[in-house]
Each structure stands twice: as structure tokens, then as C-alpha cells.
N, C-alpha and C positions, 0 to 999 in steps of 0.2 A: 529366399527370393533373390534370385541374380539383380544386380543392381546397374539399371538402364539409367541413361540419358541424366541431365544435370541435376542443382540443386537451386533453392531461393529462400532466403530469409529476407524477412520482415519486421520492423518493431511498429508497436501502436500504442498510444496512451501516454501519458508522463514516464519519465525514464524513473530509475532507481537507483542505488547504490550497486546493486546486482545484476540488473537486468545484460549487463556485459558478461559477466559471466557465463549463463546462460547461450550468449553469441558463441562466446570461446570453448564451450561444450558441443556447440553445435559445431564448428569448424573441426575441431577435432576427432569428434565422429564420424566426420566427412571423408578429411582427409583418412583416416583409418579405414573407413568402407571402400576406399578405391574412387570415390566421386571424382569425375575429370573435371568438372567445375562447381562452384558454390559463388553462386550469385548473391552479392548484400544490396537488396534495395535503399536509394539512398531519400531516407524523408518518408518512410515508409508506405503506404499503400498506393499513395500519389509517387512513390519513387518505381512501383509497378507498372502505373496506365502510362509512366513518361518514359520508363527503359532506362531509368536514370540507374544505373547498376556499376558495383566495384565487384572484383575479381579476388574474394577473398581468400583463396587457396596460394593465391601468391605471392603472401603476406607469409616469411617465416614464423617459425613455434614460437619462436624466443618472443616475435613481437605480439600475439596471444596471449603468451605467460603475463605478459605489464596489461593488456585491454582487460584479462579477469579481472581485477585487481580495481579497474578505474569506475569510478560513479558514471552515473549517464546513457546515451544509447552513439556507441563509436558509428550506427548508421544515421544514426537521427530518427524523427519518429514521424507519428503525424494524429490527426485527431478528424482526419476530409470524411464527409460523408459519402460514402460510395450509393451512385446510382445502380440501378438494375441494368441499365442500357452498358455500364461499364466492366462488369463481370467479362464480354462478348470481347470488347477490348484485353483485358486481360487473359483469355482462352486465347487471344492473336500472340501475345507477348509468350506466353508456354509455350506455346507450338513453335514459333519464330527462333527459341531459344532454347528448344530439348527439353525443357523444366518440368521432372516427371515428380518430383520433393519438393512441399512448399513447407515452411515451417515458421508459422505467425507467432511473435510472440507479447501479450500483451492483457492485458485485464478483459473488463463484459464486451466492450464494446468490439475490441479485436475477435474474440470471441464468436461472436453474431457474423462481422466480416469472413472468417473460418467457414464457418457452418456456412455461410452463403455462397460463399466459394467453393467448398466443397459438391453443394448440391449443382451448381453452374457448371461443373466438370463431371459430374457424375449424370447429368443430363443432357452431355455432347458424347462426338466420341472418340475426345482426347481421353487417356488414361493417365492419371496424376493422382498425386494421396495430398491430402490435405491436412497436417498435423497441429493443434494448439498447444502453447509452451504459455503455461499459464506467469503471470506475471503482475501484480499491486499492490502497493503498500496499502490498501484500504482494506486489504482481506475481504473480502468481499465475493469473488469467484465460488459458485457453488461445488460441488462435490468434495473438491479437494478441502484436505485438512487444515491448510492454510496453502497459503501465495508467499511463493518466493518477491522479497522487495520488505516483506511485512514487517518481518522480525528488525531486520534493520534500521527500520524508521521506529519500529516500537520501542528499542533499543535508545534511540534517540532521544525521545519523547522523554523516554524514563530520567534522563539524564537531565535532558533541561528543563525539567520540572523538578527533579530535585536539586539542582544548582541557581536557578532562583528560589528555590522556599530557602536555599542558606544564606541568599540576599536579603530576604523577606525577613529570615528570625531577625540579622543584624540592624537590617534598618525598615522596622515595620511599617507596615499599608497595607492597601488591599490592591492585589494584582490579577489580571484577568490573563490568562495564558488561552490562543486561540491551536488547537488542534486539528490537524489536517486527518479526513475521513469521508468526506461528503455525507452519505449519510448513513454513514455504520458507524457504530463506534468503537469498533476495535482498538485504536489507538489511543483513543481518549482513554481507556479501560486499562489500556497499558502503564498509564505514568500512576497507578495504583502500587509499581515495584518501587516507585522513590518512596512509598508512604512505609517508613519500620515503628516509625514510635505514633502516640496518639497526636503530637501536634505537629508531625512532620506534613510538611507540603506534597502531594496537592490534598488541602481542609474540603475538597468539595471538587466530586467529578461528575459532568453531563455530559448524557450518550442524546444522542437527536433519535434512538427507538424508543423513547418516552418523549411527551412537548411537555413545555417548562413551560407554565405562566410565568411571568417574569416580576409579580409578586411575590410568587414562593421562593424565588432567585434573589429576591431582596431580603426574604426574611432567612433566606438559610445563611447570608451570607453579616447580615446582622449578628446572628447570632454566632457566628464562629468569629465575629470580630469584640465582639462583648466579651468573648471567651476567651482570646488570646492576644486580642489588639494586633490583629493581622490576620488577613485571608488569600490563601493562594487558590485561585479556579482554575479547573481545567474543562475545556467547554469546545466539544468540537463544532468544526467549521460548518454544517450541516443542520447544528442545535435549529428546532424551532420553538414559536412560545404557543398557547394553548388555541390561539388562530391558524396554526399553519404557516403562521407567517417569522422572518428572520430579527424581529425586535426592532425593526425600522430599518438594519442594515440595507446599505447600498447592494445592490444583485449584479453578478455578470451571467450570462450564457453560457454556458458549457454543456460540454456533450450528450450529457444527459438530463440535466437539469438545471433551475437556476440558485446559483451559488453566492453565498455571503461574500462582499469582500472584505469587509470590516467587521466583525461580528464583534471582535474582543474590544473592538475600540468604542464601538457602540455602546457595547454593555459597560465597561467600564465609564463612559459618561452619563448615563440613565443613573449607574448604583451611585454613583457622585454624588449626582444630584438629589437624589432619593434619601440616600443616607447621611448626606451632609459631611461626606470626609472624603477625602484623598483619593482615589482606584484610578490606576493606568493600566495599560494593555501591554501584550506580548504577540506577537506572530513571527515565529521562523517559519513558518512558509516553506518554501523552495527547501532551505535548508532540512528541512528534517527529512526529506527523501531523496537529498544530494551528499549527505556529510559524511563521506568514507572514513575517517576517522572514528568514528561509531560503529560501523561496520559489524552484523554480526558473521561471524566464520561460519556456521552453523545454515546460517541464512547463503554465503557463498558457498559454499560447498554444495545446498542441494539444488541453488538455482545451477549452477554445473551442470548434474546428472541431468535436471531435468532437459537442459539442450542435448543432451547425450540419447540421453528416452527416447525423444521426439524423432532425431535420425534413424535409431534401432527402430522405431514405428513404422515410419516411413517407408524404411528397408522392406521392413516385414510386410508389404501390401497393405498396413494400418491405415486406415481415411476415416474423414470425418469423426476423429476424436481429442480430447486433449490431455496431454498429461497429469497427473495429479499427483500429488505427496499424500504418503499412506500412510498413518501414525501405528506403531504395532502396540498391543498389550503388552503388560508389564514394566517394573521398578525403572529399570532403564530405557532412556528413550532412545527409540531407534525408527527410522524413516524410513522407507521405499517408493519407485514410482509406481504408478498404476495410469488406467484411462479410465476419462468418459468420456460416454457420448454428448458430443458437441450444442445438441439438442436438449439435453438434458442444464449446457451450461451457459448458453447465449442466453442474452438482456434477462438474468437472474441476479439476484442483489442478495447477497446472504450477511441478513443483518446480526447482530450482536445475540446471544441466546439467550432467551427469556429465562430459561433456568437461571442464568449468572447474573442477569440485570438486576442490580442493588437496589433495593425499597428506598433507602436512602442513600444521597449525595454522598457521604462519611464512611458508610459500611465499607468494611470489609470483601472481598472475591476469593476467597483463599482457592477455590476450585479452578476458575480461572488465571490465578498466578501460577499455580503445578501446571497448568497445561502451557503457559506462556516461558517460565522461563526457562526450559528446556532450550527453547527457538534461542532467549535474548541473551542467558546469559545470567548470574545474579549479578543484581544494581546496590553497589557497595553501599551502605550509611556513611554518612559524615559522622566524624565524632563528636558527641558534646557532653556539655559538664550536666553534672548530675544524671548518668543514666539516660537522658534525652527524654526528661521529663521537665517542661520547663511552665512560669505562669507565671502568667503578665497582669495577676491583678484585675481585680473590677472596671472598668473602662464605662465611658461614657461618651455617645453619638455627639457631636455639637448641634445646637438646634438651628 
């Protein structure tokens, strides 16, 4: 397809460690297809209905090469709820501006804005394609095999769960580590690659697609402290107890739902007082889907193609669909992109898989580790004396 009139990216949702990358696939592509302009909305969907736009083609390669590279969204993002009446507005901004490529890039909710864009253009009679560059560290997006942003933060997770359980063997207690998910647990499921010996941390992982009484929470956590005089939890941000509800935590708003903001801090005060010992909290927060250092390549690399995809889509008359990662058969892992349709992956929530979901807190995922660390990477062991079997003795609760 000859390739008319401009170009527009978009970001939506919390950024990533990636989601730049991504941009810099998309510029690339652009510039390569001949596009005379590629507009980066600035603050995303609200950087649409305001015109608030930069001129990204005239930004040299070299300064690209550093933007892949950096955590974050170099347009900024947004999280606005788009009215209906605001679509009509944005069909003014396309037109006003040649904008025949849009290319959103962003997790469910971005997603649904896609798909409703795309139908708002496909029911005028502007001609524009409307492409999805999927994107979140909660894994979560349906069709696709995972979400570029995922592996990165999984990545992370693994890490700083297993760098405090090596705080925790040296000086023990019981720690609540809070994991960011909302309400998948993918990541939580992740810090399972810090666990190589039987009392390496994390002693106990909760996915929020099961609810936890916060009973069974006390006694599984009793018992791994009677067992080794120290318990590391990993417990995502989303966890609920067998009410539906967050354990008392404080709630905020968010886009989709309402969200713990204290969970681990919470729990670590209830198991306190419950159990009559010591338990404090952990939240990296922000950090485990900002920390380039963690970085995986793997994860930058196909959040790349996938801006690359999205323009060859576009190019090609593709609308209303979004990109996806294609995992192939066989020993070695190997990636490609694909589509779906948009409709298939707005306000869809693809939670944790019942097959891999562990009967207990302690078990094992072996199925799930081969499928993950491909993305993350192997999560080195510390080394310790005796084989990394270690034991702390009979213990006893203070009354």
C-alpha cells in the first residue's frame, strides 16, 4: 500500500523500562517507510484532543539509539477517560493534521481507547488505520503470549526477592514483600526464579486468582517461621482475603479498579500482632517497572519489533488490530509478531493460568519457570555454606 499523509503515536498506562523502546521501533519504521511526519503526542490521549504534539522525525538516529535504551514514556502518558463526544474531536485533529497511522501504545485500557477509535473512524469518512502496540508489566493483555514491559519487571521482582531473602537468612524475621500486578499474578509468580533451595526466599507466594483468608495467611506463615525462624512473603498488590476485601488496607482509584495502597504494610501489622513477633513490609513500587538496570534485553528487543509491526500494519491498510508476540514450538525459544483483533483484546484481563496456579503457597511451577525464564533470563543463586540447606532449630512464637 502506498503510504499517504502522516503519522501519531500515543502512550497510555504506566510507562515501563521498555515501553521506549517500542517508540524508537516505531520512529524507525517511519522514518524508513518515507513518512513525512510522525507526530508524538505529548501526555498521551489528552495530548491528542489538546494538539499538544512534538515532531519526532526530527529528532536524529543517534538521539533514538539513547531513548531505546531509557525507562519511562519520553512522551508521557496518561490514564483520562475519553468521552464519546471526544472521539469527533479527535476525527477534527486527524483531518486538521493528515494523520492517516495512529499507533497506541499501552496495556487493557489503551486498548479499548484503540478499538473505539478505530470504530469512530471507521464510521466517518476519514480513512485512518488504527494499530495496538501492546504494552504492561502485569501481563495481562489477552491474546498475546506476553506483554512487552513484563519480563523486565519480572526480572526485577526475582531479584529483589531474592536479595532480601539473603537479608532475611543473615538477620532473621518475618518480611512481607508487596508485588505490583493489580490483579494477576504474574509477577508475583515470578519471584518463584529467586526460590533454588528449599529455604531460599520467597517461603510463601500469593496470587490475588485465589482469596486468602488471612487466617490461613497467619498459619502458613507460622509454620514456615517455626520451621526456619524467618519468612519471606511475596504477596501481590491486588491479593484479596476470602471477603473480597484488601485486609483493611487503605484503597486508591485507579483505572480500573480500587487498589491496596498499603497491603504489605498492613499484613505485616495484623501477622505481628497475631503472631506475637516481629514482620515488616517491603514495597518497590514504582521501582520494579522503572529500574533499567534489571532490564531484560529479551524484553527490549521485542518491545522494538513490536513498534516496528504496528507501522508495517499500518502501512499495510491493517486497522483495528493490535500487535502480539507469538511464542513458536520447540527447545529453543523464538518469538514473532502477529495480530489481534482489537475486539478480541479490549477490557480483557488475562489472569494467572489455573493449570500453573500452586495448591500451595511453597510448591513448586516448574511449567511456569521454562515458559518465563526464556523472557527473564536465569536468576543466579547466592552462594551458601553447606549446599544451601540450612536449619534454624525448633523455635518458638512469644506468647
Amino acid at each position: 500500500m502506498k503510504v499517504r499523509g502522516n503519522a501519531l503515536v500515543a502512550h497510555g498506562g504506566g510507562p515501563t523500562t521498555v515501553l521506549n523502546s517500542s517508540l524508537a521501533g516505531i520512529v524507525e519504521e517511519c522514518r524508513s517507510a518515507g513518512i513525512e511526519k510522525l507526530f508524538g503526542a505529548l501526555g498521551g490521549a489528552t495530548g491528542i484532543l489538546e494538539e499538544t504534539f512534538a515532531d519526532l522525525l526530527a529528532e536524529p538516529e543517534s538521539f533514538w539509539e539513547q531513548v531505546a535504551l531509557s525507562p519511562g514514556s519520553l512522551l508521557g502518558s496518561s490514564r483520562a477517560k475519553i468521552a464519546e463526544q471526544d472521539f469527533e474531536t479527535m476525527l477534527d485533529v486527524l483531518r486538521r493534521h493528515d494523520i492517516r497511522y495512529i499507533f497506541l501504545n499501552g496495556g487493557n485500557g489503551t486498548m479499548e481507547l484503540s478499538l473505539r477509535l478505530s470504530q469512530a473512524i471507521a464510521n466517518s469518512s476519514y480513512e485512518a488505520f488504527v494499530v495496538g502496540v501492546p504494552k504492561t508489566i502485569d501481563n495481562d493483555l489477552a491474546i498475546t503470549d506476553h506483554s512487552p514491559g513484563y519480563a523486565s519487571a519480572a526480572r526485577f521482582f526475582a531479584y529483589a526477592v531474592r536479595d532480601i531473602g539473603a537479608d532475611n537468612r543473615a538477620l532473621p524475621g518475618i518480611t512481607v514483600i508487596e508485588i505490583l500486578g493489580r490483579n494477576a499474578g504474574w509477577l508475583a509468580a515470578a519471584t518463584i526464579q529467586a526460590r533454588r533451595h528449599p529455604d531460599d526466599a520467597p517461603h510463601l507466594i500469593y496470587m490475588p486468582e485465589r482469596p486468602l483468608p488471612f487466617e490461613r495467611l497467619a498459619e502458613d506463615v507460622e509454620r514456615c517461621y517455626l520451621r526456619l525462624g524467618r519468612a519471606v512473603i511475596a504477596v501481590c498488590e491486588g491479593q484479596l482475603d476470602a471477603k473480597g476485601e484488601p485486609f483493611g488496607a487503605d484503597t486508591r482509584v485507579s483505572s480500573r479498579a480500587p487498589l491496596a495502597l498499603n497491603l504489605a504494610h498492613v499484613l505485616s501489622q495484623r501477622l505481628s500482632k497475631t503472631l506475637k513477633v516481629s514482620a515488616r513490609s517491603e514495597k518497590p513500587g514504582l521501582l520494579g517497572r522503572s529500574c533499567s538496570a534489571l532490564v531484560s534485553e529479551v524484553d527490549r528487543a521485542e518491545a522494538f519489533e513490536c513498534g516496528r509491526a504496528a507501522v508495517r500494519a499500518g502501512l499495510a491498510g491493517i486497522a483495528g488490530k493490535m500487535i502480539t508476540l507469538e511464542r513458536k514450538p520447540g527447545p529453543a525459544y523464538k518469538c514473532t509478531t502477529g495480530l489481534a483483533e482489537l475486539a478480541d483484546v479490549a477490557a480483557q484481563e488475562r489472569l494467572f493460568p489455573r493449570a500453573w496456579l500452586p495448591e500451595e503457597p511453597t510448591d513448586d511451577m516448574p511449567a511456569f519457570r521454562a515458559w518465563l525464564e526464556p523472557l527473564t533470563g536465569p536468576i543466579p543463586p547466592l552462594p551458601l555454606l553447606g549446599g544451601g540447606i540450612s536449619s534454624s532449630g525448633c523455635l518458638t512464637l512469644r506468647d
